[in-house]
Each structure stands twice: as C-alpha cells, then as structure tokens.
N, C-alpha and C positions, 0 to 999 in steps of 0.2 A: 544443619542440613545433611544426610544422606546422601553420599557420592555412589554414582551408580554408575561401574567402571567393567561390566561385565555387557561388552561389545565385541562383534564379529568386524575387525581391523578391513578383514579383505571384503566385506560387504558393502564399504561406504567409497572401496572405488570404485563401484558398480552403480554408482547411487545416479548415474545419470541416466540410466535405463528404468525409466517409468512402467511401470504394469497397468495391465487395462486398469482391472481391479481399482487401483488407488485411483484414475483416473474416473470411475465410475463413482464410486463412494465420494471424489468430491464432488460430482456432477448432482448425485444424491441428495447430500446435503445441502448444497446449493437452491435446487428445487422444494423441497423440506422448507429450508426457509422463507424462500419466498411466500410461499401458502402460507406458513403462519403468520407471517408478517402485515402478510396482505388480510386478516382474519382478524388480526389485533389492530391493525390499520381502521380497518371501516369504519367499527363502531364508535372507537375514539376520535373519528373526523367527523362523525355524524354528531356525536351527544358534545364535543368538547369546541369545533371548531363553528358547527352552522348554530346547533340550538343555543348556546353557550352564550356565544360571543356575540354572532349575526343574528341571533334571535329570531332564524328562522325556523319551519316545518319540513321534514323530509319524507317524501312518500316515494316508498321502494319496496312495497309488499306485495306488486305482483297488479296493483289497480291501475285500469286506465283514465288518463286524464287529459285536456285537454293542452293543446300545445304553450298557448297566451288563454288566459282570463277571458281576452278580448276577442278572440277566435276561440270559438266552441268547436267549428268542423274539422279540424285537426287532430286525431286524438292518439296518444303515447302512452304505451305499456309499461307501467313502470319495472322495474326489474334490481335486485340488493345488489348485486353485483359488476352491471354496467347499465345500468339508467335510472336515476333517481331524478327529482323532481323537485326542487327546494324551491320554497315560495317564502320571500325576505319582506320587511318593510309592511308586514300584512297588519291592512287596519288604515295604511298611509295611505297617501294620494300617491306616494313613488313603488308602491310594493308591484310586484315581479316576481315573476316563475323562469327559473330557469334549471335547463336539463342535465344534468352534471355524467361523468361518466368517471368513477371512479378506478376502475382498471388501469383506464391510458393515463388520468390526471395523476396517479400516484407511484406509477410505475417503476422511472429512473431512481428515484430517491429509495423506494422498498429494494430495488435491484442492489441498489449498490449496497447499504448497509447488509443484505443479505451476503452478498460477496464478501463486506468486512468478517462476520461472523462465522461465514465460511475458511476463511484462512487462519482466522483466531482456533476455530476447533481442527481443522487439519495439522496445526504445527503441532497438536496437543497427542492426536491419537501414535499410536505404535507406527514405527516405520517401517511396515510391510504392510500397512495400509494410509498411511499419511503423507498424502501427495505431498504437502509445504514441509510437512517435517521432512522428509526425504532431500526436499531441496533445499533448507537450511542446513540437512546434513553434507551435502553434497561441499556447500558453499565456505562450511569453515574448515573441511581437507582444502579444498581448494588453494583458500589465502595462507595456510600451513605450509602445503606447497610453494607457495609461491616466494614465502620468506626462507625458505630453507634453500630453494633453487639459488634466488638474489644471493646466497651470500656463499652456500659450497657450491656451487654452478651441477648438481647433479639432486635429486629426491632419493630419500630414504624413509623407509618406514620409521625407524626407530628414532631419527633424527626427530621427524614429526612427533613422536611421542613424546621426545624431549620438551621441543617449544612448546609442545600444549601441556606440559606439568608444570614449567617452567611459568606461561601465563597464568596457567590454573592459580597457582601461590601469591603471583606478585602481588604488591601492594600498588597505589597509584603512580607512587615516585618510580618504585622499581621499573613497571610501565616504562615511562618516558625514557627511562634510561635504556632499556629494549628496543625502543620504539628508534632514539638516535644511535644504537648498537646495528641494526638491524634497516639501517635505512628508510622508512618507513612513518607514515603522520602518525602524529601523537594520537589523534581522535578517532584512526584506525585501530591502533592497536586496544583503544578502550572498548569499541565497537565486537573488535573479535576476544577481546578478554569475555566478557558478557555474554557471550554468545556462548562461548565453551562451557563457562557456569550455567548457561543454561541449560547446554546437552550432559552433562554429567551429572548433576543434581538431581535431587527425587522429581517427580510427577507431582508435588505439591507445591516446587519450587517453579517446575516450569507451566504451571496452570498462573501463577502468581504471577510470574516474568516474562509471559507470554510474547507482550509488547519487545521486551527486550532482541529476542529472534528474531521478530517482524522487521525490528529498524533493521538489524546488521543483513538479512538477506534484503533488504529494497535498497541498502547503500550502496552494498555488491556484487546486485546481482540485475534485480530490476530497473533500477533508476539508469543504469547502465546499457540494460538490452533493450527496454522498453520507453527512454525517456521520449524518442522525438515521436514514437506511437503515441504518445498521450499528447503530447502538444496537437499531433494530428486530430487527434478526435475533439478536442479545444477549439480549432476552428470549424469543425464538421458541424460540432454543437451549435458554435453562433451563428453558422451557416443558417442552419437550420431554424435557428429563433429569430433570423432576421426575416425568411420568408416566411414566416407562420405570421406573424407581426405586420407582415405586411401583408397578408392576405387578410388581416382581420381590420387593418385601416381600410382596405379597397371593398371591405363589405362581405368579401367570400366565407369570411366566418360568421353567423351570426353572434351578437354578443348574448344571446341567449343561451349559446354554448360552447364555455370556455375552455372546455377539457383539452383541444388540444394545444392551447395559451399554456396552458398549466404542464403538458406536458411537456412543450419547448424549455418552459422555464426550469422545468426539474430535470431535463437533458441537460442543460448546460450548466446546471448548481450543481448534477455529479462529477461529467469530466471534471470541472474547475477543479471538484476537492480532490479528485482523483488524482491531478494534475500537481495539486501547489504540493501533496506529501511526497511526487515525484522530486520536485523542485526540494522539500526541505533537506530531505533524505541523499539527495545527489551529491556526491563528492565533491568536493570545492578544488577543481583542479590547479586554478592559478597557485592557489596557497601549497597544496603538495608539489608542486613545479618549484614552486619560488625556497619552500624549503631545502628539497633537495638539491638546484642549482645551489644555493647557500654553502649546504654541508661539502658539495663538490667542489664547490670554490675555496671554501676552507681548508679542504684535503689538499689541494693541489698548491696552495700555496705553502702548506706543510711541509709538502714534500719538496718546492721549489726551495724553499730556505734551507730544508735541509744537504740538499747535492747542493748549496752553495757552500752550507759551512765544510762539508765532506772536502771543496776544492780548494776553501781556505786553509784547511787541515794540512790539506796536503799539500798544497806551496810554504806554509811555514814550516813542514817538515824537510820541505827537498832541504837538502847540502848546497851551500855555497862552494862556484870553485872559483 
C-alpha cells in the first residue's frame, strides 16, 4: 500500500469547524440517495415481492378503480408512486383489493440505508468536502491527544507524530505492549491502530477499509455523544407502533390499507438496527474500569513493597550503638 503522508498538521486542529459546503454536499447526497433508492425500491417490490411471491396484480398506471370489488361507488386513482392497487388471492373465494402506498410503507428502511451509504461515501471523499472524513479526522488527533496528555500531562505536536508512527509500525504484540505502556484498552489501541492506516494509506486502501473508520469514529465518538439519543428514539419508535397497532385493532385503520402498519414496522426495524450498532460499537466501560483499577492496584503495590524494602534497607544499615 501507498503511504500518503503529505498533510497540513495544523488543518486537523481546526477539524472541528464544519463548512456549510461539507454540510450541504452531505445533505446532497443524502437526498440523491434516497430517490434512487426509492427508484430501485418500487419496481423490485412490485415484480419480486406482490407478483412473485403473493401472486398478485398491481395497478399504478394512473387508472381508476374501484375501492372493494364489492363497492363499485367508491372509485380510486391509481397513482406509481403513492397509490397502488394490488388485488391478491384473484380467482379465489378469499381475493381482495387492497390500496398500498409505497412512499410512507417503504420509507424508514430506504431512509436509513440511504444514510448508511451516505456516511460510507463521505468518509471516502477529500477533506475539505467530506463531512465524516473530517470527523474521523478530527477523532484520531483527538485520542493522540489524549494518550500523549495521560502520560507527559501537556500536548505536543511532534509527540503526536511520534505515537502515530509509532502505531503506524507496530505489530499486534507490540500494540498491547503500548496499550499497558500507555495505560489504555488493548481493543482501543487496535481501534485507533486501524484508523490511522486508514488515514494514511492510498484512496484504494481506504475505499477498501471503509468500515474500518466507521467502527473507530462510532466507538469514540458517536456511541458516546449520541448513545442515550438512540435509545430515545427506540422507545419513540415503539411508541409509535404501539399506537398505530392499536388503531388498527379498534378499526381506525382499515385493513385494506396497511401502509401505515408497514410504516410503524419499518420505524422501529430502523432505530432498532440504528440502535444495537450503538450498543455493539460502545465501549465496554466496566472492563476499561476494571483494567485500569488492576494496572493501578498493581503500581501501587509496587511501589508499597518497594518503600518497605527502602525502610528495611535502611534499618539494617543503621549502626548498632
């Protein structure tokens, strides 16, 4: 791989002042996706999910049609976009028409993977337009900082430069041996090892390693700022799917039109996943507690033994008189 070590040092302490620019471009792409998403959405719900599987008819070309079989005076516009018309079970004594709306039914689930693949191409683009690469860059000065502070009690640039050539090289062993040098979880220090190969490698390394950045900015930075935000919207969600669900036991929904069932349900199958990569991604604080009470407890008896031998030292040195 190609090391690409030609960086402006005093740019990335600035890395916390966002530009519209970068701010727009991901808002951009964000929307970009969606539409396409939702483009390549329809048609494979329509030919893969209803005629497929359900073996039924979809009318969305714009014709009007009656609302039930059984009521003719009713009549409904069909429309590709948000009113389709799927008639199931046709031929049986049980077949049914029912009105689907694909927009609000497909929504959450298009929204979110649009988001994933938003932050997958923003960690990629140039950082003077790359909102998440900006903030992965921001996040491994950061933790640099922050090992350099813990252990000379002041930040230096050059120091910084050290520990990040220093990672750059190590092997896994040497890691760990950094990792208890340095006070610090072993599965940090692999975290921000990774991360730095990430930002110094070619553009074909980090199209590749993508993922790799994604973890170490949501362990240190996200799952952090925004954990109990996502639990919040976790119960928003089932909030929410609990009253849709109960509107549609008491009748207020008809079951001829489940689109917004479908939307409750794909409300709360986004937070969730939104949610548990919170949870994977989260530092496991007992176990960095528990290690470093360890390493502390270990020092401090070191050094307990040691001023004891210091004082046996020095009573079998004193002179008898």
């Amino acid at each position: 791989m190609m090391i690409d070590n030609n960086y402006d040092r005093e740019q990335y302490y600035g890395l916390a002042r966002q530009s519209i620019a970068q701010r727009l471009i991901f808002i951009t792409i964000f929307i970009m996706l969606i539409i396409t998403l939702f483009n390549i959405a329809l048609p494979l719900t329509q030919k893969i999910i209803i005629e497929d599987y359900l073996q039924g008819k979809v009318y969305n070309d714009g014709r009007s049609l009656p609302y039930t079989e059984e009521d003719k005076k009713v009549i409904h516009t069909t429309n590709y976009y948000n009113q389709w018309a799927i008639d199931v079970f046709i031929g049986t004594t049980g077949e049914a028409r029912y009105w689907f709306d694909p927009i609000i039914s497909l929504a959450m689930p298009i929204i979110l993977f649009s988001f994933i693949f938003t932050l997958i191409i923003s960690s990629v683009l140039p950082i003077n337009i790359g909102l998440i690469r900006r903030k992965i860059e921001r996040e491994i000065i950061n933790q640099l900082d922050k090992i350099h502070y813990s252990n000379y009690g002041y930040y230096s640039d050059e120091r910084n430069k050290d520990t990040e050539t220093k990672i750059l090289n190590a092997d896994e062993r040497e890691l760990h041996t950094m990792a208890a040098k340095w006070k610090i979880n072993k599965e940090e220090i692999m975290y921000l090892a990774s991360a730095i190969k990430w930002r110094n490698y070619s553009i074909f390394y980090k199209i590749i390693h993508t993922f790799d950045s994604l973890k170490f900015y949501l362990r240190f930075y996200f799952t952090e700022s925004y954990g109990n935000t996502m639990l919040g919207f976790v119960y928003i969600g089932a909030a929410v799917l609990i009253i849709i669900i109960g509107m549609r036991g008491l009748k207020f929904i008809p079951s001829t039109q489940p689109s917004l069932i479908f939307f409750a349900l794909g409300l709360e199958f986004s937070v969730l996943i939104a949610y548990a990569v919170t949870v994977i991604f989260s530092k496991n604080d007992s176990d960095s507690d528990s290690e470093l009470i360890a390493r502390e407890s270990k020092d401090s008896e070191l050094k307990n033994s040691k001023e004891i031998e210091n004082l046996l030292l020095a009573f079998l040195k004193k002179p008898n008189k």
